[in-house]
C-alpha positions in Angstrom: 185.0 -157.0 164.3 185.0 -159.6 161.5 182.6 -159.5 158.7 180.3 -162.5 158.4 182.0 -163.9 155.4 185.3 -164.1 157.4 183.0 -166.0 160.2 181.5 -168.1 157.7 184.8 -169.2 156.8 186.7 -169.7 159.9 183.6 -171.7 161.1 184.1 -174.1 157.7 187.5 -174.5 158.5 186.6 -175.5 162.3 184.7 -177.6 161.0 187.4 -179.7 159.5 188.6 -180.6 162.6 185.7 -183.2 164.0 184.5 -184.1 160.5 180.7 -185.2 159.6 179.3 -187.6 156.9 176.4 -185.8 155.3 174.2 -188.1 156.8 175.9 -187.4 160.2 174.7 -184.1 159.5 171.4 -183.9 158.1 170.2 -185.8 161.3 172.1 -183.5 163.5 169.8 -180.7 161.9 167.1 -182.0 162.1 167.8 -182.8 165.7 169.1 -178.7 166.3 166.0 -177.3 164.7 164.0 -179.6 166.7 166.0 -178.0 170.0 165.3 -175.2 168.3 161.7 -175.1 168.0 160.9 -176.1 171.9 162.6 -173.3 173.2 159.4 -171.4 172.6 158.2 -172.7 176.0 160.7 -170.9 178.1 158.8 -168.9 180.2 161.4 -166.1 180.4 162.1 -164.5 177.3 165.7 -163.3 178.5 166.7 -167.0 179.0 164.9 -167.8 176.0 166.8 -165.5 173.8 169.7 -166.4 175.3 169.4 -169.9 174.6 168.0 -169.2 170.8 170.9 -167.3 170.4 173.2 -170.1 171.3 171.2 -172.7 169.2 171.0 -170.7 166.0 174.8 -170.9 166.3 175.0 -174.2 166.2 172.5 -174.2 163.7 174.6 -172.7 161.5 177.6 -174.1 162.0 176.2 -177.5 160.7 175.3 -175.0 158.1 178.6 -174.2 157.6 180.2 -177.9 157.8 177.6 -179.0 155.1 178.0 -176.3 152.9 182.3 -177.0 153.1 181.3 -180.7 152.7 179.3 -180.3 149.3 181.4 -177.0 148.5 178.9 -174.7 148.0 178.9 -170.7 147.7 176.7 -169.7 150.0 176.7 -166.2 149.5 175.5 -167.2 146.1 173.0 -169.8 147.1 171.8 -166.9 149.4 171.6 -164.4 146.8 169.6 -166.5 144.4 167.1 -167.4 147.1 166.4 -163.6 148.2 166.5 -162.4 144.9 163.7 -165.4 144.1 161.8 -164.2 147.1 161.6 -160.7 145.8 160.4 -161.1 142.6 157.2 -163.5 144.5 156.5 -160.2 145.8 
């Protein structure tokens, strides 16, 4: 089983293969979480799941392609974030 990092990484180098502008894929995030957020009102929450489970992924791919695009560590960014969050606490 691969770790997430390797994951991370094979999905940023998928990514190459049908490029995105930045703007191309801003909107298409916004338009993923918005697919996202209606799922809610799937009355079966096996479907549901399912179908959360598929959109997340996609979700993060574009997370993926932007953060290849603008080269960013995301382990870092990541670490920052939580480590911000914890100290709120």
């Amino acid at each position: 089983m691969k770790h997430f990092e390797e994951l991370w990484q094979e999905a940023e180098k998928a990514s190459e293969k049908q490029p995105l502008t930045r703007e191309e894929l801003f909107l298409k995030l916004k338009l993923e979480i918005e697919e996202y957020s209606k799922l809610d009102n799937i009355p079966s929450k096996d479907i549901q799941n399912i179908l959360k489970t598929k959109k997340l992924g996609e979700i993060l791919f574009k997370i993926a392609e932007l953060s290849r695009v603008d080269n960013i560590n995301t382990f870092a960014a990541l670490q920052l974030e939580v480590q911000y969050v914890m100290k709120q606490e």
